[in-house]
C-alpha positions as CSV (number, residue, x, y, z in Angstrom):
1,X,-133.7,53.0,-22.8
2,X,-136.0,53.7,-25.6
3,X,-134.8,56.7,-28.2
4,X,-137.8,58.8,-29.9
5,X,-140.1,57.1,-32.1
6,X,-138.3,53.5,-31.1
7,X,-141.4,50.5,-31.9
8,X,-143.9,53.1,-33.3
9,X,-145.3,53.8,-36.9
10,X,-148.3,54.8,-38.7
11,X,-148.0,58.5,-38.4
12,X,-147.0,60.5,-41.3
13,X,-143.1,61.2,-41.1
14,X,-142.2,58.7,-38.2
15,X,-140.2,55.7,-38.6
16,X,-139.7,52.9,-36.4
17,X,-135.6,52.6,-35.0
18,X,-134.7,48.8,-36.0
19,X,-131.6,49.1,-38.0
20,X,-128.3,48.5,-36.0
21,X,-124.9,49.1,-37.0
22,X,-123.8,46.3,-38.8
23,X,-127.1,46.3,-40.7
24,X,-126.7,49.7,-42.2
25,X,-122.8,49.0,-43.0
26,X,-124.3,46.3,-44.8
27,X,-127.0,48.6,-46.4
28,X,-124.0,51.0,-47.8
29,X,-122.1,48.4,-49.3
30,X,-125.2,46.7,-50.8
31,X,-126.1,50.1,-52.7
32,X,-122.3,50.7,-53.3
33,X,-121.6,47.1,-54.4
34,X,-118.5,44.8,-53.3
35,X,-118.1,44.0,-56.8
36,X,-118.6,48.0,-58.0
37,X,-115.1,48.5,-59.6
38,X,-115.7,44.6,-61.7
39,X,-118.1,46.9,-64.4
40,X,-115.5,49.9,-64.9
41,X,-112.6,47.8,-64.5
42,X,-111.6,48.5,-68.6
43,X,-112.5,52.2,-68.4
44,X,-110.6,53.1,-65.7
45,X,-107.9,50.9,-66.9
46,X,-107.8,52.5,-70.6
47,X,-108.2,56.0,-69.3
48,X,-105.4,55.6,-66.5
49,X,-103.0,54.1,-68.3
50,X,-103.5,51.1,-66.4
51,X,-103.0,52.9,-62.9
52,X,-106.4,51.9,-61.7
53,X,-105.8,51.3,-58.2
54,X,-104.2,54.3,-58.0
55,X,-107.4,55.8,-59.1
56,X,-109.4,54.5,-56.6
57,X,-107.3,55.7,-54.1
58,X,-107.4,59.1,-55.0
59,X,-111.0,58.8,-55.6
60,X,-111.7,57.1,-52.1
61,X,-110.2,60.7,-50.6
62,X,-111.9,62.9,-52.8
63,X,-115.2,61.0,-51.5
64,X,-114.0,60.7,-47.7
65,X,-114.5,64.8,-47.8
66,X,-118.6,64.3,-48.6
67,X,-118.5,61.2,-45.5
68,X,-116.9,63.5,-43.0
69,X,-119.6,66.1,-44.0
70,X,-122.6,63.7,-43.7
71,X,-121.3,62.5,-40.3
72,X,-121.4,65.9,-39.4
73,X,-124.6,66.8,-40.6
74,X,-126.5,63.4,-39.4
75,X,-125.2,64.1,-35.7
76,X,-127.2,67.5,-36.5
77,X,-130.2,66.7,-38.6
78,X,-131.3,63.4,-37.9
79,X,-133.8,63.0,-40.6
80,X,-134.3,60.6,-43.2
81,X,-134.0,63.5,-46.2
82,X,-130.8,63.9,-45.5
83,X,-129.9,66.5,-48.5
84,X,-133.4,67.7,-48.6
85,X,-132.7,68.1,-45.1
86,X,-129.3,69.3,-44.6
87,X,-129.2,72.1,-47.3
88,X,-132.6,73.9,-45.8
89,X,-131.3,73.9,-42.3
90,X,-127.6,75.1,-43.6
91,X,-129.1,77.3,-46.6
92,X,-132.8,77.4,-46.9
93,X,-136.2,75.9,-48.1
94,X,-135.0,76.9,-51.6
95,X,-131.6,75.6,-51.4
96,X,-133.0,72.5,-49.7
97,X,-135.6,71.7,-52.3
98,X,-133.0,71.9,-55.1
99,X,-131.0,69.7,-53.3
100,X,-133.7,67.0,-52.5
101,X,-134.9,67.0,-56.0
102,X,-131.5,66.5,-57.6
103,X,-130.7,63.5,-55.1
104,X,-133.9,62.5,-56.6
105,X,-132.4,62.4,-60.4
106,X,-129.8,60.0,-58.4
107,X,-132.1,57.7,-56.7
108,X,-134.3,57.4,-59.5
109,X,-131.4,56.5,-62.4
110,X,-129.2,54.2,-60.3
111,X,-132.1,52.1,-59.4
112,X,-132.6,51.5,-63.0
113,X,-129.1,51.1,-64.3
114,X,-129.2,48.4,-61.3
115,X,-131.9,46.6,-62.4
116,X,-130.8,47.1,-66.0
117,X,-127.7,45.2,-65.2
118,X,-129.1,42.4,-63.4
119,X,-131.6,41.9,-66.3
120,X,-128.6,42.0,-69.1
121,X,-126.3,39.9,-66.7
122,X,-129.0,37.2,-66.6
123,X,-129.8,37.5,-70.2
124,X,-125.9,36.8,-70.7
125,X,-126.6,33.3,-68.4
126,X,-129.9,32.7,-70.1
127,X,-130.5,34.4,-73.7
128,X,-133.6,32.8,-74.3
129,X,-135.3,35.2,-71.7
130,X,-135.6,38.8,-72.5
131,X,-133.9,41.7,-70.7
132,X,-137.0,43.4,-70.0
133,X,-138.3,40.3,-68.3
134,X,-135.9,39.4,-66.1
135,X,-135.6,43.9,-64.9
136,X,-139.2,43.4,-64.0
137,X,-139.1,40.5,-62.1
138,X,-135.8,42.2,-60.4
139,X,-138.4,45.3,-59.4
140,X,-141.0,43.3,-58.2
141,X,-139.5,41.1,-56.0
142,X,-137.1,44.1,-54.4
143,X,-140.0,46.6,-53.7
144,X,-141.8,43.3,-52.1
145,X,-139.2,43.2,-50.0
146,X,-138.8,46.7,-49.2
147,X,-143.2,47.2,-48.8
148,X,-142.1,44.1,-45.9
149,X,-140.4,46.3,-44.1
150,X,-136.5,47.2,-43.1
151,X,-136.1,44.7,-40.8
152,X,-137.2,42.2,-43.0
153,X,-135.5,43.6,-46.2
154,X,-132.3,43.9,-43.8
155,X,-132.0,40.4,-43.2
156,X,-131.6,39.6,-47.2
157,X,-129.6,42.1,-47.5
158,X,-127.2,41.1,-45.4
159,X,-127.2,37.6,-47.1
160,X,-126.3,39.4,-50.3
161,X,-123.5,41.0,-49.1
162,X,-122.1,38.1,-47.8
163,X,-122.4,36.1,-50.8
164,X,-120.4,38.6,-53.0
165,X,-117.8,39.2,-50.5
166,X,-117.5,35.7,-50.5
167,X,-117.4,35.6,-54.1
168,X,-115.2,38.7,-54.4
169,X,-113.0,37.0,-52.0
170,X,-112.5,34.0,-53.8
171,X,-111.8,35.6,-57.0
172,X,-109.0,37.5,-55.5
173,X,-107.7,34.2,-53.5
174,X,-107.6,32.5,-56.6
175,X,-106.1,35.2,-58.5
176,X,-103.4,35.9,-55.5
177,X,-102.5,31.5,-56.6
178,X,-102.5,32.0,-60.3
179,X,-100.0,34.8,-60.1
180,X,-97.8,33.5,-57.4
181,X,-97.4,30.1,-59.3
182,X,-97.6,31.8,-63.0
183,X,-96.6,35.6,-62.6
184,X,-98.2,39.1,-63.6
185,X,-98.7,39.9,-67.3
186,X,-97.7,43.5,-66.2
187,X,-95.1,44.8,-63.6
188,X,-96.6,44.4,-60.0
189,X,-96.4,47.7,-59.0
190,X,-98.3,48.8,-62.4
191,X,-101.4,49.4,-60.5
192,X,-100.4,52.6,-58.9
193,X,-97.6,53.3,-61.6
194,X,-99.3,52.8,-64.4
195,X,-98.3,50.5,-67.5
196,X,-95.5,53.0,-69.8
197,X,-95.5,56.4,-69.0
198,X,-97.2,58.0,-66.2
199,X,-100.1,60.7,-66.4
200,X,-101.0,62.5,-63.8
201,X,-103.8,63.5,-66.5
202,X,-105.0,60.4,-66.8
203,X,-105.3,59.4,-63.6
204,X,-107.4,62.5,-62.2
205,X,-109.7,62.1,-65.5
206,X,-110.2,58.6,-64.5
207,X,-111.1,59.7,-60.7
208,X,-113.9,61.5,-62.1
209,X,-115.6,57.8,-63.7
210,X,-114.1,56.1,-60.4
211,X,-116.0,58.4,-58.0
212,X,-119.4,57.2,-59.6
213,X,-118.2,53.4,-58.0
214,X,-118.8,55.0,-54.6
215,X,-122.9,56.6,-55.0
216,X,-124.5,54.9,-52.7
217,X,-122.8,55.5,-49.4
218,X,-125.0,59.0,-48.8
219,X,-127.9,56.4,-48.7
220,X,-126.9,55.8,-44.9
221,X,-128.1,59.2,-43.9
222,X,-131.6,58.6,-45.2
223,X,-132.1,55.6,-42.7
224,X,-131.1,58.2,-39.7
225,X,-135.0,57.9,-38.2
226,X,-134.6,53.9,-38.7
227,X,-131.0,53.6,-36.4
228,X,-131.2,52.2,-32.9
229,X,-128.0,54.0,-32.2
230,X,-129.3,57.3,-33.7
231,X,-127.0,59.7,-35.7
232,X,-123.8,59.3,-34.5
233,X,-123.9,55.5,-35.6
234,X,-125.2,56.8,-39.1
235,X,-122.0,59.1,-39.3
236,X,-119.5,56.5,-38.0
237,X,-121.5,53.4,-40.3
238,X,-121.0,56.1,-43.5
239,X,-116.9,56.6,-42.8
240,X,-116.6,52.5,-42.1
241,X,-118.7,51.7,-45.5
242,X,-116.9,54.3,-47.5
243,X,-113.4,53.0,-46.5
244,X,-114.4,49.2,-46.7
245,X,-115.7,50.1,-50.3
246,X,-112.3,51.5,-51.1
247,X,-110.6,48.3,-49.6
248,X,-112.4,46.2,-52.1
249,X,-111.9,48.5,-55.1
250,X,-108.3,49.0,-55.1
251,X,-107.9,45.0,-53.6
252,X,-109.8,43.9,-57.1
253,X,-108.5,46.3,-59.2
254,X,-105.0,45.7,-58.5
255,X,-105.7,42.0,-59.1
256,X,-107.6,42.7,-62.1
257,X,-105.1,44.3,-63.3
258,X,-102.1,41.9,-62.6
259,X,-104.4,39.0,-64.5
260,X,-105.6,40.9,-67.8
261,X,-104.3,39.8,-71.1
262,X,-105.2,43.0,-72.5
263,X,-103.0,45.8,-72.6
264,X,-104.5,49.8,-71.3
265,X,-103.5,50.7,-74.9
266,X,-105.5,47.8,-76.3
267,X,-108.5,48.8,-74.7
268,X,-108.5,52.3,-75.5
269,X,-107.9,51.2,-79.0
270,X,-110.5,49.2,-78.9
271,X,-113.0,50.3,-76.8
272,X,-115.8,48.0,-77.0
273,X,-114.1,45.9,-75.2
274,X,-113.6,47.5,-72.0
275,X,-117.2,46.5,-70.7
276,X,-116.1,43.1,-70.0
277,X,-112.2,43.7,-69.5
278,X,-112.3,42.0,-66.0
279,X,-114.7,39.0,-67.1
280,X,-112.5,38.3,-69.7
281,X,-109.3,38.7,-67.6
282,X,-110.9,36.0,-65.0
283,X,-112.1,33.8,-67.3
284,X,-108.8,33.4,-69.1
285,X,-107.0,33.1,-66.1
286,X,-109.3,31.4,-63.8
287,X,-111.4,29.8,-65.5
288,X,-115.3,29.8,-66.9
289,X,-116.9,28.6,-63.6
290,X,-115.5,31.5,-61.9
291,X,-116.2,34.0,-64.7
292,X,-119.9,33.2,-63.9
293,X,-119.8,32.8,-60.7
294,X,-119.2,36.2,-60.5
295,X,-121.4,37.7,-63.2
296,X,-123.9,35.9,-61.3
297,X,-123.1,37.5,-57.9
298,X,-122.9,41.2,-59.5
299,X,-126.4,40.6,-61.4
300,X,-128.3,39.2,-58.0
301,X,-125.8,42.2,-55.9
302,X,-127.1,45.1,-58.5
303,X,-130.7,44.0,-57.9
304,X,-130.1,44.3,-54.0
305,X,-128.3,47.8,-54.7
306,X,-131.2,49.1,-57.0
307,X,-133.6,48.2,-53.6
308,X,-131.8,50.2,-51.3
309,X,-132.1,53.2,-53.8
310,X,-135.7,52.7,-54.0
311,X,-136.0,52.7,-50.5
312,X,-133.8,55.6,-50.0
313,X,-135.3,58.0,-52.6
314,X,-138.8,57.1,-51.0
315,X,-137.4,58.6,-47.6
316,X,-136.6,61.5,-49.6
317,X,-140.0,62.0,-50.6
318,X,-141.6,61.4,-47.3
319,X,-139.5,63.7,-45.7
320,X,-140.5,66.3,-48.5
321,X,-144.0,65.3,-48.2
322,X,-144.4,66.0,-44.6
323,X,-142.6,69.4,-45.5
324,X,-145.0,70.4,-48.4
325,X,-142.7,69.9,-50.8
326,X,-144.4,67.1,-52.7
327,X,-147.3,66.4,-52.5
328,X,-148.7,65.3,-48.9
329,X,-149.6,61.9,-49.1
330,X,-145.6,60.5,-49.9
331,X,-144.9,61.2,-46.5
332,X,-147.5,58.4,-44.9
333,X,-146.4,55.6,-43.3
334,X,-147.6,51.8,-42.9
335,X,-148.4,51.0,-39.3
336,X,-147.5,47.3,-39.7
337,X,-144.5,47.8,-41.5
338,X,-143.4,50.9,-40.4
339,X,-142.5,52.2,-44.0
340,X,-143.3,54.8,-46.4
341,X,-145.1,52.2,-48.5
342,X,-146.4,55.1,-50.9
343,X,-143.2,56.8,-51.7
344,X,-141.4,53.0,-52.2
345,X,-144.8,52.8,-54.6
346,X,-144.1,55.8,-56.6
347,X,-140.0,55.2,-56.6
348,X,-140.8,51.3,-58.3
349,X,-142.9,52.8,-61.2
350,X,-140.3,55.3,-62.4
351,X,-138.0,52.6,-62.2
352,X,-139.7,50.3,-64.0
353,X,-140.3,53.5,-66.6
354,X,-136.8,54.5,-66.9
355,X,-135.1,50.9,-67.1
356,X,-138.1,49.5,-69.4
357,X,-137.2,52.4,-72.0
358,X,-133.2,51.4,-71.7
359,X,-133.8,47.9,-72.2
360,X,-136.0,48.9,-75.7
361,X,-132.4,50.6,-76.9
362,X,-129.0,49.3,-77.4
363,X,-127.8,52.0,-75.9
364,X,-129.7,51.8,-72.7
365,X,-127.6,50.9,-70.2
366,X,-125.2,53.9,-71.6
367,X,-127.6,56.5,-71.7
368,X,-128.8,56.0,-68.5
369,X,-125.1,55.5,-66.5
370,X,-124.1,58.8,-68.1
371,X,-126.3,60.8,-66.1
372,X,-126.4,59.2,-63.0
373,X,-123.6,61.3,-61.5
374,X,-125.0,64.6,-62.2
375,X,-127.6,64.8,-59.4
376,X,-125.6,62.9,-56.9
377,X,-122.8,65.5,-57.3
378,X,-125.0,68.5,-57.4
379,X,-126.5,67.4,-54.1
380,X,-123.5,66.8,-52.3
381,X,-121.7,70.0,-53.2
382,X,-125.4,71.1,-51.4
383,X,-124.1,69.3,-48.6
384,X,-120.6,70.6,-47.9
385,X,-122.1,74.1,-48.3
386,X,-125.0,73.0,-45.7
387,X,-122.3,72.7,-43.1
388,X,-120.2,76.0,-44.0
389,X,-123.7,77.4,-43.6
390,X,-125.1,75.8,-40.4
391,X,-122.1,75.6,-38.1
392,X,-120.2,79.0,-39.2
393,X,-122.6,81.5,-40.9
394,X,-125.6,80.4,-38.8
395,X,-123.8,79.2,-36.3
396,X,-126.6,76.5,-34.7
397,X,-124.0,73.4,-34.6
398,X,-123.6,71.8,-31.3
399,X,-119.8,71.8,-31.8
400,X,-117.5,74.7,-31.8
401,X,-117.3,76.2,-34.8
402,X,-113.7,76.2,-36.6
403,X,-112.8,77.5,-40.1
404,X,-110.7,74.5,-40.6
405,X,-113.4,71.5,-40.0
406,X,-116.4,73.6,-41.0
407,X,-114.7,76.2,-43.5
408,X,-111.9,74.2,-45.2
409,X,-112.5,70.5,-45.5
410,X,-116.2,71.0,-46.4
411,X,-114.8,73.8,-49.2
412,X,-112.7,72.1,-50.3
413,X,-114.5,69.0,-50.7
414,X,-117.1,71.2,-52.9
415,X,-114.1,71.8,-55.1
416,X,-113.1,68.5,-55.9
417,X,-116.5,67.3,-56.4
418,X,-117.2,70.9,-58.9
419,X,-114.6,69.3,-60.8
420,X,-115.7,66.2,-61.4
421,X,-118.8,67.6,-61.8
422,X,-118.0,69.7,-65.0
423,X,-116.2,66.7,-66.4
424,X,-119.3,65.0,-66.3
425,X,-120.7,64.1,-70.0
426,X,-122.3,66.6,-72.2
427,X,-125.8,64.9,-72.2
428,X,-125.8,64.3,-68.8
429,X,-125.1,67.4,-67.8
430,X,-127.8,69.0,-70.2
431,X,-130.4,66.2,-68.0
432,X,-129.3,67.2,-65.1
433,X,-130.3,70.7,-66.3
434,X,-133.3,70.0,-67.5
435,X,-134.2,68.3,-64.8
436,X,-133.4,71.0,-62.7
437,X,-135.7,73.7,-64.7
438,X,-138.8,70.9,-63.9
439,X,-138.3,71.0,-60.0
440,X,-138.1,74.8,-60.2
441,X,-141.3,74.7,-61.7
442,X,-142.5,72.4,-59.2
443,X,-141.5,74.1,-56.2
444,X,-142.8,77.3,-57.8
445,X,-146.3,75.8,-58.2
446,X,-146.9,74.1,-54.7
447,X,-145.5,77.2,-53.1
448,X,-147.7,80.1,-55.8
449,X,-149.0,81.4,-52.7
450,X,-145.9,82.2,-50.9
451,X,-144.0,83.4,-54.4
């Protein structure tokens, strides 16, 4: 039996159902990234004391509180603003606005670090081709394959996926060899006790970097018009993405951290070189091939994750469009393709903005990954308070509502992420404001005659 909308497009704000399962798993961990922990691997190393996988465990419960909330919100709200969505039905139009636009500040910066990586990851391969040039061919080619249409894009994506699982997988295999025929250079428990003395400190500081690994999983919810299976396959594909993610973190970590030559106390000492920490640790260990191989799969993997951004912030702003939120003509829809081909439009030029200014900088790729957690937090404290307010206050869920599974795990959840939130840098923080004060000036001026 057909579900609503199922093999129909064209009108504003309806989507065509193609996307199974398996696909969106695969779209999750596409945006998330396999590979995700490779990039922080030194940071979260240095600032643990070289409990890393420890780290991502903790951190893979701290997010599992957001998942259980979106589950429960997508069985509600089936729409493809998710936030936008969520936080107007639980809270307001006001609340909900906010939300949407500081999910926007998300979907707008970890496009761009993306592509910024897959254009300095190249350049690393190939320095006789400019950063810029290789980000701009990264954009192009992804928003052609997101104008083609999900189906279409789908299908690469899954390709991707596989390719840096497989590469991810050998790494690890061939890591698992090296230290069963050569040994750890630290303790094999290390990983979750940490190289010297312990810090409890440490570790819950380095849970706040670590949570940034998993933005991407919320992406799910805006694909909720686009699943065959509806919203209960968008709640159960969130939980299955966000555990797999937190598989491959703490698996690559922990073998990360079993190969490195480099002490936690040597990176934090040095700091410059934490960047590269696991690069270096595989390509003494493993070997060059291998050390490419993988850059190589994380550069054409952050391209792919950048896509699925663009495509999910220009859900956001359709749903917002149709809404009156923004303006009108974000919410239209192609009839061949069955996507919001204007919103992907306008999503692809403030990429290309935001990661052509970092790659005129040195400091780029560090300016722009120290704000991307602001308005991904922000909006899923939104969240957890949407479903306090829809199921207990307001009191429209279709499940029974309980103070423990709509009170306490969404309130708690809000906690957590509050305090990674505040532990958030300076300057992105000041952003995140300012970025803030513009939407309120936004939503003031499209809605002067209601104020």
């Amino acid at each position: 039996m057909s579900t609503p909308h199922e093999g129909t497009a064209g009108k504003a704000g309806e989507l065509r159902r193609s996307i199974g399962l398996t696909e969106l798993v695969f779209i999750g961990l596409v945006f998330i990234g396999p590979a995700a922990a490779v990039g922080v691997f030194g940071t979260l190393d240095a600032n643990s004391g070289g409990a890393v996988a420890l780290v991502y465990i903790v951190a893979t419960i701290v997010m599992s509180f957001t998942a259980v909330s979106y589950m429960r919100m997508s069985r509600e709200i089936p729409r493809a603003g998710t936030v936008f969505a969520y936080a107007s039905a639980g809270i307001g139009p006001r609340a909900g606005f906010t939300a949407g636009w500081m999910i926007l500040l998300d979907y707008l910066f970890i496009p761009s670090v993306a592509y910024l990586f897959t254009g300095i990851a190249l350049n690393s391969i190939f320095p006789s081709i400019p950063v810029w040039l290789f980000t701009g061919i990264a954009v192009i080619l992804t928003t052609g394959l997101n104008l083609a249409g999900v189906k279409i894009a789908s299908r690469v994506i899954t390709l991707v996926v596989v390719i840096e699982v497989l590469v991810l997988g050998l790494v690890l295999v061939l890591g698992i060899i090296f230290l069963a025929a050569n040994g750890p250079s630290r303790d094999w428990l290390s990983p979750l006790t940490g190289v010297g003395a312990f810090s409890i400190t440490a570790v819950l500081a380095a849970v706040s970097v670590a949570v940034l690994s998993y933005l991407g999983f919320d992406s799910l919810a805006t694909f909720a018009e686009e699943a065959k299976g509806g919203p209960k396959i968008v709640g159960r594909a969130t939980l299955v993405c966000l555990i797999l993610a937190g598989v491959f973190f703490v698996a690559q970590t922990w073998v990360g951290s079993l190969l490195s030559p480099v002490s936690p106390a040597e990176l934090q000492a040095n700091p410059e070189l934490e960047g590269a920490a696991y690069y270096d640790a595989v390509d003494a260990t493993l070997g060059t091939w291998v050390h490419w191989l993988l850059a190589l799969a994380k550069a054409v993997g952050a391209a792919f994750s950048a896509m699925i951004g663009q495509a999910a912030g220009s859900r956001i702003l359709m749903d917002m469009g149709r809404k009156g939120q923004v303006p009108k003509f974000l919410s239209q829809v192609s009839p061949r393709t069955g996507v919001p081909w204007k919103g992907i439009l306008v999503a692809a030029v403030g990429n290309v903005i935001v990661a052509g200014w970092a790659t005129t900088r040195a400091d780029g790729l560090d300016q722009l990954t120290s704000i991307v957690n602001v308005g991904a937090l922000s909006a899923f404290i939104f969240v957890q308070a949407s479903v306090v307010g829809y199921f207990l206050v307001k009191r429209k869920g279709s499940e029974t509502p309980s103070w423990f599974t709509h009170g306490a795990i969404p309130i708690i959840g809000a906690i957590l992420l509050a305090i990674v939130l505040v532990s958030a840098n300076p300057l992105a923080l000041i952003i995140g404001a300012v970025w803030l004060a513009i939407g309120l000036v936004v939503y003031l001026v499209r809605n002067r005659r209601r104020v």
